[in-house]
BAGU-758770 format. One record per atom (N, C-alpha, C, CB): x negated, y, z. Coordinates in steps of 0.2 Angstrom, whole numbers, plus 2048, in hexadecimal, padded with zeros to 3 digits. Each point is the difference from the previous one (the first is absolute). Glycine has a CB too. Layout:
XYZ/...
//
This chain:
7FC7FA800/804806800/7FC806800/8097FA806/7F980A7F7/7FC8087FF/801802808/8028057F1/8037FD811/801804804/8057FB806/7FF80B7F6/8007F680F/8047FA805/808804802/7F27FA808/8128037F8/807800800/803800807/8007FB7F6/80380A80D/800800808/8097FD801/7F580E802/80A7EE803/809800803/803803804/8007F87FE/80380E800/802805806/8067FD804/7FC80B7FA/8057F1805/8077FC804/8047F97FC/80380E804/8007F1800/8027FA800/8087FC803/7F28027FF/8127FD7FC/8087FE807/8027FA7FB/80680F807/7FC7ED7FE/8047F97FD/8077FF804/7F47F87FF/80E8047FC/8057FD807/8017F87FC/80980D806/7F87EE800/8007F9802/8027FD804/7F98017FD/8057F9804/8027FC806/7FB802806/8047F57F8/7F980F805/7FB802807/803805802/7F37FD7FE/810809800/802808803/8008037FA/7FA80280C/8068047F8/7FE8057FC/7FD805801/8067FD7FE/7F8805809/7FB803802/7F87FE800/809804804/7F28017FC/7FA7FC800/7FE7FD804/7FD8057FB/8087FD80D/7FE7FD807/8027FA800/80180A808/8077F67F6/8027F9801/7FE7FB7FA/80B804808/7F17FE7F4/7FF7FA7F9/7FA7FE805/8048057F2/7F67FF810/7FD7FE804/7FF7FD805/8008047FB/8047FC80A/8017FC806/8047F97FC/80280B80A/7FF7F67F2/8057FA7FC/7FB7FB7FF/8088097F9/7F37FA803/7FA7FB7FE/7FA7FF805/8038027F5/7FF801811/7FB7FD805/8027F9804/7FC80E802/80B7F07FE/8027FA801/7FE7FC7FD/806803803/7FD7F87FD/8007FB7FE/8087FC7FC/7F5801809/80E8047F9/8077FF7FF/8037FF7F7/80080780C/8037F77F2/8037FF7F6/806803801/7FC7F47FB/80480E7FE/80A801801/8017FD7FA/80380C807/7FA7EE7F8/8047FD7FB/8057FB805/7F67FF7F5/810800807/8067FD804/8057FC7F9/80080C80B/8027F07F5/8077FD7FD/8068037FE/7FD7F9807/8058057F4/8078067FF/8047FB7FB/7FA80F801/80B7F07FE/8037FF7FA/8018027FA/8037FC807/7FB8017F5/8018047F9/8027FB7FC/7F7808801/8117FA7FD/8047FB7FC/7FF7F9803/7FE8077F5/8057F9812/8027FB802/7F97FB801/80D8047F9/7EB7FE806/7FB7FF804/7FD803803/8017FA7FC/7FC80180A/7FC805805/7F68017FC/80A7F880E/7F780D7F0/7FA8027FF/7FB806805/8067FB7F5/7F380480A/7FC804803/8018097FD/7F77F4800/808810805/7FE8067FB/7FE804807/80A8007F4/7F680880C/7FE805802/8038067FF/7F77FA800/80F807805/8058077FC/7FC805806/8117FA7FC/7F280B803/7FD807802/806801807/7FB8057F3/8037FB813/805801806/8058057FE/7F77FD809/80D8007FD/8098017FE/7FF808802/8097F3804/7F3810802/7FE8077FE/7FF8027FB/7FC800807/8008007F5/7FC8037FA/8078007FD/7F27FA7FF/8107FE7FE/8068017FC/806805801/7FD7F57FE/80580C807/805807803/7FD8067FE/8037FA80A/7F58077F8/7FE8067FD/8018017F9/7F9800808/8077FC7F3/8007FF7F9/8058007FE/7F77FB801/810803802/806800800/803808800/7FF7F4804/7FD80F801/800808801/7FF8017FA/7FD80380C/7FC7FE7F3/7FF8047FA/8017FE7F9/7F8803808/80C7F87F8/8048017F9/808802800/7F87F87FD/80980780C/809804802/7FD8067FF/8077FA809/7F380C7F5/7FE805801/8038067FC/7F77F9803/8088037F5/7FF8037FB/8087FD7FC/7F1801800/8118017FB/8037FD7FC/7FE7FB7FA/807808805/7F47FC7FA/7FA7FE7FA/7FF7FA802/7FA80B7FC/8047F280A/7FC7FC805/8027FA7FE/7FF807809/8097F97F7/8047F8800/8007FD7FA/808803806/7F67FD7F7/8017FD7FA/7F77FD7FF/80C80A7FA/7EF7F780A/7FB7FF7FD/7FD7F6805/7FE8137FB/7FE7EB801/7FE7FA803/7FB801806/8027FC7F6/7FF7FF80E/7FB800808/7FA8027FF/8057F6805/7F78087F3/7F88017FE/802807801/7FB7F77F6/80780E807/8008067FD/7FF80580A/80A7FD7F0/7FC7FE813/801805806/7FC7FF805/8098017FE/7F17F7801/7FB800805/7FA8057FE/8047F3803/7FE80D7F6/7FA8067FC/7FF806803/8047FD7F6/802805809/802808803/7FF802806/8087FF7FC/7F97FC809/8007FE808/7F9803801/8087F5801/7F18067FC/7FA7FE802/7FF8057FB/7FE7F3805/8028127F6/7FD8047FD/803808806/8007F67F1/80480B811/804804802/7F9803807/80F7FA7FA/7F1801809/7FB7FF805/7F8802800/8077F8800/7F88027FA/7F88047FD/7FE8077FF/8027F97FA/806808801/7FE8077FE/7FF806806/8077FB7F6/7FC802810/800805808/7F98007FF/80A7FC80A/7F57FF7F9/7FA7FF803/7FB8047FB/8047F3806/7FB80B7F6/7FB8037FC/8038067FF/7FC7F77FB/80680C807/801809803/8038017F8/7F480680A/80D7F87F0/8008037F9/807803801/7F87F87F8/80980A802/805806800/8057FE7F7/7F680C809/80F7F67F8/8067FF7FB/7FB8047FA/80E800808/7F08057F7/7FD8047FE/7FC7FD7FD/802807805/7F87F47FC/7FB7FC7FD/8007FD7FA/7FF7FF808/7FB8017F4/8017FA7FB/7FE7FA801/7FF8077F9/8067F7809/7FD7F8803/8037FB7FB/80180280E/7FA7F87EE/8027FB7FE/8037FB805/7F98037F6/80B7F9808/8037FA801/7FF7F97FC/807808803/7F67F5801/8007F87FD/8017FB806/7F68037F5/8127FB808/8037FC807/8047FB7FD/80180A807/7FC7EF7F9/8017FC7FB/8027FA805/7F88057F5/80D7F2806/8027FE806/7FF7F87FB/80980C80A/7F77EF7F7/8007FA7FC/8057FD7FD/7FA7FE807/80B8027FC/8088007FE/805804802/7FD7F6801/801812800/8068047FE/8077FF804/7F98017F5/80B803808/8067FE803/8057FB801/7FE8097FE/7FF7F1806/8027F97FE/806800803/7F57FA7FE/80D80A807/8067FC802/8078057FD/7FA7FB80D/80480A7F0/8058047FC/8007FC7F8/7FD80E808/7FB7F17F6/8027FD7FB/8057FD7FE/7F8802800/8077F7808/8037F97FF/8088027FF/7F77F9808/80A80C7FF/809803801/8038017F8/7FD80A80C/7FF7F87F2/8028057F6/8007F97FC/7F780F7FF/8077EB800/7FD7FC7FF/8087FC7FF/7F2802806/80E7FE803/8077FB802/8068037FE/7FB7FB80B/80680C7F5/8078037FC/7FF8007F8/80180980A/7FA7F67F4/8007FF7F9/8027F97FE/7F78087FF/8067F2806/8027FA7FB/8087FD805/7EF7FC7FB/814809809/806801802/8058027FC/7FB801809/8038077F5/8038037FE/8018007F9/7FF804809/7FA7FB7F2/7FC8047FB/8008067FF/8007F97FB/80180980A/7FF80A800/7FB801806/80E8057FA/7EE800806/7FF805808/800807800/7F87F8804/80680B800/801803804/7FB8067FA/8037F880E/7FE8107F3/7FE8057FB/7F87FE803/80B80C7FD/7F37F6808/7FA800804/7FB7FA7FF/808805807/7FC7F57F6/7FD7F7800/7F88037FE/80C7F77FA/7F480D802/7F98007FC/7FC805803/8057FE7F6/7FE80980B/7FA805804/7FD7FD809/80880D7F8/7FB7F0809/8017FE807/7FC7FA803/80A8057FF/7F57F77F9/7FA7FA801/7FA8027FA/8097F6805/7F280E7FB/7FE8027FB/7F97FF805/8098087F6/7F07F7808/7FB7FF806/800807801/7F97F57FE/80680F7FC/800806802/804806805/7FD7FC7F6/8077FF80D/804806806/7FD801805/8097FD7FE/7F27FE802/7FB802807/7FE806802/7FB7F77FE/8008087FE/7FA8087FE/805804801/7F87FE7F5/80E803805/8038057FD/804804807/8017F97F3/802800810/804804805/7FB801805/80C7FA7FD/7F1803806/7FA804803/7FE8097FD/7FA7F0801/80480F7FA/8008087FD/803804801/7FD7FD7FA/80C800804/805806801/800801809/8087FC7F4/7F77FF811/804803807/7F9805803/80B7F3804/7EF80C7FA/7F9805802/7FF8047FC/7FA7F9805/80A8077F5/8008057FB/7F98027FD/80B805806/7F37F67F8/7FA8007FF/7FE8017F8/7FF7F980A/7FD80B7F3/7FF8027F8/7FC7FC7FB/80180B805/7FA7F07FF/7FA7FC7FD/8057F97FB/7F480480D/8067F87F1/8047FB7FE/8037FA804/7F98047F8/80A7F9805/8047FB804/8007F97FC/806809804/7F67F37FF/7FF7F87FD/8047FC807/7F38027F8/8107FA805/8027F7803/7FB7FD7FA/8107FF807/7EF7FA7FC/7FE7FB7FD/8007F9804/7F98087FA/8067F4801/8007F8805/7FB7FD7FB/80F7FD806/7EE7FF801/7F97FC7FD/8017FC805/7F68087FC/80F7F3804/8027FC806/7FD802807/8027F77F8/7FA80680A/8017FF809/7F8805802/8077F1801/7F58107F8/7FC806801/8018077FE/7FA7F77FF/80E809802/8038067FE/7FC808804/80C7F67FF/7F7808806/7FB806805/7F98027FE/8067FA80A/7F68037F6/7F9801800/7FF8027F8/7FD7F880C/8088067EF/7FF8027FA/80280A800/8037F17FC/80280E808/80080A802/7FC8027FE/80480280A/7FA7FD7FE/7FA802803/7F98037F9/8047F680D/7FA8037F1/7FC8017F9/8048067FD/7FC7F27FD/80980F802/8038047FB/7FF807801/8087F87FF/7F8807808/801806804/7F8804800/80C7FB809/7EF7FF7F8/7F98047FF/7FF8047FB/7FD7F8805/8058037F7/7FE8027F8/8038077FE/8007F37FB/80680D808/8048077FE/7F9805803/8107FC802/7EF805806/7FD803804/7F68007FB/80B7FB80F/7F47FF7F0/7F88037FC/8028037FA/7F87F6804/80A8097F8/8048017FA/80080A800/8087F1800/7FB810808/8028087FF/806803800/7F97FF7FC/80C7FB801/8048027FB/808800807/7F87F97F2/806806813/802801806/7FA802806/8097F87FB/7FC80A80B/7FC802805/8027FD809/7FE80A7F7/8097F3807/8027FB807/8057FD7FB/7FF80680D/8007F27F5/8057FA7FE/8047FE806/7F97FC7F7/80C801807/8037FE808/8007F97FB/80880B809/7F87F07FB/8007F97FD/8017F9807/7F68067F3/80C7F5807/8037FC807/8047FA7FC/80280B809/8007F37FD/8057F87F8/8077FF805/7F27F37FA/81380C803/8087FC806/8037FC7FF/802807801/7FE7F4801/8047F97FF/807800803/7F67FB7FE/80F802801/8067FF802/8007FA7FE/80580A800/7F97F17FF/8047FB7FA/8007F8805/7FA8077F2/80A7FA815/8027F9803/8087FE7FE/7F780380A/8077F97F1/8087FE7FF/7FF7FA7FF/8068097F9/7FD7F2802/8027FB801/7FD7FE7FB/80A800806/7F78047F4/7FE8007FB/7F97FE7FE/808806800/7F47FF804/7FA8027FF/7FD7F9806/8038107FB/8017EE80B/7FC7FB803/8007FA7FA/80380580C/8037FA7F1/7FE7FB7FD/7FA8007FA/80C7FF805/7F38087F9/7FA7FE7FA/7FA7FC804/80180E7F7/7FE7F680F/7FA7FF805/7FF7F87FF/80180B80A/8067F27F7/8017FA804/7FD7FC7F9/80C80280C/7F88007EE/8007FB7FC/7F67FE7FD/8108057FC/7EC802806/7FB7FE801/7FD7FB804/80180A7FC/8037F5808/7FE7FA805/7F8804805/8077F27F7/7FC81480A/7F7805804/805803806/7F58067F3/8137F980F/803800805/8007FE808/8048007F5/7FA80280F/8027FD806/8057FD803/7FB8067FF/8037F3804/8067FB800/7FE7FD807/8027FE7F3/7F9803811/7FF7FE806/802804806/7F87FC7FB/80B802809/802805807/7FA7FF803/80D7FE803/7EF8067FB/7F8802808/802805804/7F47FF7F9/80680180B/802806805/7FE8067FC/7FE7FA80B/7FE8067F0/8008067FA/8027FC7F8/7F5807807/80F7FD7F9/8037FA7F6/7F98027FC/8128057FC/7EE802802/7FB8027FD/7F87FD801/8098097FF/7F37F17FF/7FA7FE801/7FC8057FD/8037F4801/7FB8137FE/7FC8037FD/7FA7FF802/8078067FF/7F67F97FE/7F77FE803/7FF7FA804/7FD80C801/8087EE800/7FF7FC804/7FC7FD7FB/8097FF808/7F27FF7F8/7FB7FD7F9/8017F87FF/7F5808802/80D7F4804/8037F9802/8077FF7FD/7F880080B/80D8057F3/8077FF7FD/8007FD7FC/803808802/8017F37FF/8027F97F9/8068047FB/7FE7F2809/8068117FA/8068027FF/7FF8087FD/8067F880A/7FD8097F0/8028097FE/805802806/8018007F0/7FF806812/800804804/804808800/7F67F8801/80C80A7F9/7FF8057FE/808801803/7F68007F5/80B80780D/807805803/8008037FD/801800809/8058027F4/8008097FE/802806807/8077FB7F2/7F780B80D/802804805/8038067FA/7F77FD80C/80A80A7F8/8058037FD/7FC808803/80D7F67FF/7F180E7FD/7FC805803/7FF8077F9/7F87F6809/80580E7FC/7FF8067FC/7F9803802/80C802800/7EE8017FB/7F9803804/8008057FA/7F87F7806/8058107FD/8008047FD/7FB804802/8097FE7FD/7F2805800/7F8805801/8018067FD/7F87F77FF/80480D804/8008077FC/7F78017FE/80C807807/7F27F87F3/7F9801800/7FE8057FC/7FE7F5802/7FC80F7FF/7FE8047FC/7F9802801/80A802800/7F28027FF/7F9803801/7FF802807/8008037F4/80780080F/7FD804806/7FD7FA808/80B80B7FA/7F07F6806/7FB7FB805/803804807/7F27FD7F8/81080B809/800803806/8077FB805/7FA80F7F9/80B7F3804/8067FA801/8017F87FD/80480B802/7F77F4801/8027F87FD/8007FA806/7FB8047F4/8057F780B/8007FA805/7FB7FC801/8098007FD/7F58007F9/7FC7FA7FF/7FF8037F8/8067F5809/7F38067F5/7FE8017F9/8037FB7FC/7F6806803/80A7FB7F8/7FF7FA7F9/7FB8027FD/80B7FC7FD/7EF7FE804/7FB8007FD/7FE7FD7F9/7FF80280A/8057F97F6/7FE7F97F9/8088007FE/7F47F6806/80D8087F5/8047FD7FD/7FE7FB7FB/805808804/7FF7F17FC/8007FA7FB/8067FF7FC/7F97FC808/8068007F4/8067FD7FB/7FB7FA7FD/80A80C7FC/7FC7F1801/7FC7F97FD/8057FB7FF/7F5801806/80C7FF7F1/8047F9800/7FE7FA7FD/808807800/7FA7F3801/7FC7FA801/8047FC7F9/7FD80180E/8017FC7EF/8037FB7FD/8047FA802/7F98037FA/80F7FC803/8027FC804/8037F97FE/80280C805/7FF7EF800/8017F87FC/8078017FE/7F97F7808/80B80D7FF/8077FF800/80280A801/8007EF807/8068137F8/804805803/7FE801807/80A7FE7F8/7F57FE80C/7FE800808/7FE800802/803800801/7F37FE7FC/7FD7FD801/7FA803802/8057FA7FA/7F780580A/7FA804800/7FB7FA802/80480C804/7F47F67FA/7FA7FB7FF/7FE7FF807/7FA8037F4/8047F880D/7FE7FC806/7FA805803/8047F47FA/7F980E803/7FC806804/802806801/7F87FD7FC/80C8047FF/805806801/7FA8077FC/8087FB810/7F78047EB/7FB8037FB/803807800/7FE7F67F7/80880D807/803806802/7FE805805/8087FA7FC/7FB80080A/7FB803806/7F9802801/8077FB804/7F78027FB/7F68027FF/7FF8047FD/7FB7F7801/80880C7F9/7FF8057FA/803804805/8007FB7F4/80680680C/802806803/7FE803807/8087FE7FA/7F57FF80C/7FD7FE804/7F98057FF/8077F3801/7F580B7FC/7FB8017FC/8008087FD/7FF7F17FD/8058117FF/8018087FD/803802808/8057FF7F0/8017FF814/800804804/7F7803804/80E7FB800/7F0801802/7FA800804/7FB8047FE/8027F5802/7FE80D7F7/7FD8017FD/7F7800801/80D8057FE/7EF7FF803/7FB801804/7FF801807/7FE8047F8/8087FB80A/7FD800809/7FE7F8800/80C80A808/7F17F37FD/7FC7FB802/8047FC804/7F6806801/80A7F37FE/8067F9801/801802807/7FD7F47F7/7FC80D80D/801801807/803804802/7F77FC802/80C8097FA/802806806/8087FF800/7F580A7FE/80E7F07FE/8067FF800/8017FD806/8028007F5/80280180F/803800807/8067FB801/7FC80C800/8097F47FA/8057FC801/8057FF7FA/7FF80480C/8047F87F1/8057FF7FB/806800803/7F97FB7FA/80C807804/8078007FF/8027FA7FC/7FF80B7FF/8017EF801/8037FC7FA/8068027FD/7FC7F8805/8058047F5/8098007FF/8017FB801/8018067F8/7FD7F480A/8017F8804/808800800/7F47FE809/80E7FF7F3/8088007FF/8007FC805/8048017F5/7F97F980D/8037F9804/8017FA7FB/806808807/7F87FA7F2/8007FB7FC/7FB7FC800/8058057FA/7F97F4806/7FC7FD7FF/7F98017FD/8087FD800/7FA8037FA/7FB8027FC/7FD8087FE/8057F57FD/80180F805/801807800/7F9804805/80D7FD7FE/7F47FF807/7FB800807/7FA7FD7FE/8097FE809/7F57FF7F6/7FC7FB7FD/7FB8057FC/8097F57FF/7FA80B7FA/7FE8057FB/7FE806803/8067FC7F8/7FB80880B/7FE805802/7FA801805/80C8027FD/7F47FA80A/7FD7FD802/7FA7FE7FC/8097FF806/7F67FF7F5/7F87FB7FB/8008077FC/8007EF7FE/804816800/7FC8057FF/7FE804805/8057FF7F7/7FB80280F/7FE804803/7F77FC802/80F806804/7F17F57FD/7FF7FD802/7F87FF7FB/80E7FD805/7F38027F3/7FE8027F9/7FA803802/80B8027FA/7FA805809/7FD8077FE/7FC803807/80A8027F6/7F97FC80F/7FB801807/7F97FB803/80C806803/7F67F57F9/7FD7FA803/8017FC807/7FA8047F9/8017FB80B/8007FE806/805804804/7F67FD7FE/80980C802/801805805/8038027FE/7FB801805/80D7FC7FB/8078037FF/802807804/8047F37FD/800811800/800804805/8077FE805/7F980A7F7/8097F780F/8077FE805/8058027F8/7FD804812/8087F57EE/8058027FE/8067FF802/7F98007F9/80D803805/8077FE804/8048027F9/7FF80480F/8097FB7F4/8048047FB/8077FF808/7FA7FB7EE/80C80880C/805802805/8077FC7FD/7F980E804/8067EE7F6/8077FC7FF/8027FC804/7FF8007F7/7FC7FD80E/8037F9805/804805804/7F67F5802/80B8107FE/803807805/8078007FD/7F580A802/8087FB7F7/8078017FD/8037FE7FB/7FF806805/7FF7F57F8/7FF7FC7FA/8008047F8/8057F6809/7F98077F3/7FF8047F9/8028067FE/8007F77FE/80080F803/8048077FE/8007FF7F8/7FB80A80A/8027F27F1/8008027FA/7FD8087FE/8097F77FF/7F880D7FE/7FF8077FE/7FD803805/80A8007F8/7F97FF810/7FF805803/7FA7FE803/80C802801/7F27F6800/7FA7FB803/7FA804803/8027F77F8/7FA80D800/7FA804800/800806803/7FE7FB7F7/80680680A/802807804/8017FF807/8068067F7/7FE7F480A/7FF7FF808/7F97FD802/80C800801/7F27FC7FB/7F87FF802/7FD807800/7FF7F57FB/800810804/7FC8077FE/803802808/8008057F0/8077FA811/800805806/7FC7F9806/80D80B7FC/7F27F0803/7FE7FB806/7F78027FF/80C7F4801/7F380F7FB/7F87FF7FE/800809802/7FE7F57F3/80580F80F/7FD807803/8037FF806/7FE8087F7/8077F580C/8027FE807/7F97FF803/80C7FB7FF/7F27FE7FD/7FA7FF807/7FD8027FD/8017F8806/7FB80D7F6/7FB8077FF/7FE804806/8058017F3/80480080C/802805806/7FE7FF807/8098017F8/7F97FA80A/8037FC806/7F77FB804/8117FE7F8/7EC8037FE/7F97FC802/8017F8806/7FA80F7FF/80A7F07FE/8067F7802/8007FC7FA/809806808/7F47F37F8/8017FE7F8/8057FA806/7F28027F4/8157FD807/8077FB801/7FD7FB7FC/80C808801/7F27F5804/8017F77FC/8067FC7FE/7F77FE809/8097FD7F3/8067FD7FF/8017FA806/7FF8037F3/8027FC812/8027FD805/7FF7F7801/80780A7FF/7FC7F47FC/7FB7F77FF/7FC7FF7FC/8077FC802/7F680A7F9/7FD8007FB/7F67FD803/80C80A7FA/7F07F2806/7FC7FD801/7F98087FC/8087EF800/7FA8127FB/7FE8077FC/7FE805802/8057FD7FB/802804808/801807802/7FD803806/80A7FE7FB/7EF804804/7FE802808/7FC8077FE/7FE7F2806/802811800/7FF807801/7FA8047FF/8087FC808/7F78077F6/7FB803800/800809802/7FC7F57F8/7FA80B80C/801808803/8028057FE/7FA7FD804/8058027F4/7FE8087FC/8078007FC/7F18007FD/810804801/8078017FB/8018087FE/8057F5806/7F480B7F5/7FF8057FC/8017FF7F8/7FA80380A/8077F87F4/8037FE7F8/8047FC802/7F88017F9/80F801803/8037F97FF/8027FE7F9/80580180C/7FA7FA7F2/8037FD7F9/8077FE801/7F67FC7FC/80D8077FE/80A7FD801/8007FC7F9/80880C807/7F97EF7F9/8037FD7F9/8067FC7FF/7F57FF7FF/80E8047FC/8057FC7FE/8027FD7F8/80280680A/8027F77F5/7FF7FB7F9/8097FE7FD/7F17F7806/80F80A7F4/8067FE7FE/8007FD7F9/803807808/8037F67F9/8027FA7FB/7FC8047F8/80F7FC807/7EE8007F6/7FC8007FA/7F9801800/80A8047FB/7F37FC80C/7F77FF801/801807802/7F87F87F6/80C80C80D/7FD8077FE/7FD803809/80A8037F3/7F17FE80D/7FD7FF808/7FD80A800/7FA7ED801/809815806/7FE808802/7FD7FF807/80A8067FB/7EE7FE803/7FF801807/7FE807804/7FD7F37FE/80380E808/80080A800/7FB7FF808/8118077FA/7EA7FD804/7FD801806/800803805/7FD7FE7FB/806803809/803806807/7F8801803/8107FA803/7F180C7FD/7FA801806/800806805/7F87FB7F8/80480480E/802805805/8008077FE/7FB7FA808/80480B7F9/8008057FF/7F9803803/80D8007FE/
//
């Protein structure tokens, strides 16, 4: 990177909170909030956002009248963008870009528009503007009234951290001077559990944790969906900021299958590798996985880290055996668990994980994440 990229702030909302206090007391436990639920009549795994949160979210779409009509993605967007924007002191007045992108978009409005079509064959005037990926960004823009550009995208489950790239490039490029960027998922339905399942990479054991993330000894896929929102404000300015981004990575791999990734996990080491850029293997401090809980998912990722540091891995963890897969949102909530313990100078282990152990320093951290077609993101976070 020419110039390093600062993050003046940072707001989610999850199965952990929503504030930074309680996301972080959240992951100083040991506690999950993956739980059972029925969906179409079976008991599946997932991770909804507390019945708080949902009331809050219920508010702010009783708020507006504009509000009702739009999908959960759009209004966790709003929510966790609305926040940021505080925090990061900016102002309506600004030219701030937007790149607020999500894997599967508005799946539970699509599905609704979906089921009155093959009910009715007609829907609703709205059917179309209302599940477009683009409502994210856009409606994000309209309620901060913001003048820069406005991107959604989906890159499946490396959605987030694909922003982020977007958002640098805007910021070295010039062609902007603050981005706000971030990913949102909503997509726990029935529907969407069953694509997971038909992959057979579903969780199906009752443990004391469903999600096996980083258990390296798991015979069984593992994988949960959760339901979340992250959003950043980054830019040049170092005076208010949190944390740096020093590296960034990308890298796509060649693939056997649609879902596949190489047994070393090649993607990873290449992007891995560009983020790192010239700083020295030693001074990395800690990784972020994206360790779905899959088998081979965990596996792969792991022999690329592995690859590329040799012996002296740096401590690594991740946070799905917590709240399981965000999809879009994933890389963003790994960014905010990678300047918590920056912050906090606390590295969160994964709890049964044999891997996962602690170390003193936690002045770099690597966040990676990977999605369907090889496509692997990695982003360097560093102290300030």
């Amino acid at each position: 990177m020419k110039n390093p990229v600062y993050i003046n702030s940072i707001a989610s909302l999850s199965p952990l909170g929503f504030s930074s206090e309680e996301i972080w007391e959240n992951y100083k436990n040991d506690q999950h909030f993956i739980d059972q639920y029925n969906f179409s009549g079976s008991q599946e795994f997932a991770s909804f956002l507390s019945s708080d949160l949902k009331k809050v979210l219920t508010d702010l779409r009783n708020s507006e009248a504009r509000f009702k009509g739009l999908d959960d993605s759009v209004l966790y967007a709003i929510f966790s963008a609305r926040a940021a924007f505080q925090k990061a002191g900016w102002k309506n007045s600004d030219q701030v870009g937007i790149n607020i992108g999500s894997s599967r978009g508005a799946t539970k409005l699509f599905e609704k528009h979906h089921k009155e079509f093959i009910e009715n064959k007609k829907v609703g005037v709205l059917a179309s503007p209302s599940t477009t990926l683009g409502n994210i960004s856009s409606w994000v823009a309209q309620d901060l009234r913001t003048s820069g550009p406005d991107i959604s995208h989906s890159v499946t489950c490396s959605t987030g951290l694909h922003a982020v790239l977007n958002g640098v490039v805007w910021l070295q490029s010039g062609f902007a001077d603050k981005f706000i960027v971030g990913g949102s998922e909503a997509a726990l339905t029935p529907f969407t559990i069953a694509q997971m399942k038909a992959m057979k990479i579903y969780a199906t054991q009752k443990l004391d944790y469903p999600c096996q993330a980083l258990n390296m000894e798991k015979k069984h896929n593992s994988m949960v969906l959760g339901e979340a929102a992250g959003v950043m404000c980054i830019s040049h300015d170092e005076e208010n900021s949190i944390a740096k981004i020093s590296g960034i990575g990308y890298a796509t791999e060649k693939l056997k299958h649609s879902v596949s990734i190489s047994a070393n996990g090649t993607c990873f080491q290449k992007s891995m590798k560009m983020a790192i850029g010239n700083m020295e293997l030693n001074e990395i401090d800690a990784i972020v996985m994206h360790a779905p809980g899959t088998v081979k998912g965990d596996e792969a990722e792991l022999k690329a880290i592995e690859e590329l540091f040799g012996e002296s891995i740096p401590a690594v963890t991740s946070n799905k055996w917590k709240i399981g897969h965000t999809f879009g949102a994933s890389g963003i909530l790994s960014m905010e668990l990678a300047i918590l313990m920056i912050q906090h100078e606390e590295f969160i282990p994964v709890p049964f994980s044999t891997i996962s152990k602690a170390t003193k320093k936690l002045e770099n951290i690597l966040v990676n994440a990977v999605g369907f077609g090889g496509n692997a993101v990695s982003v360097l976070i560093s102290k300030n």
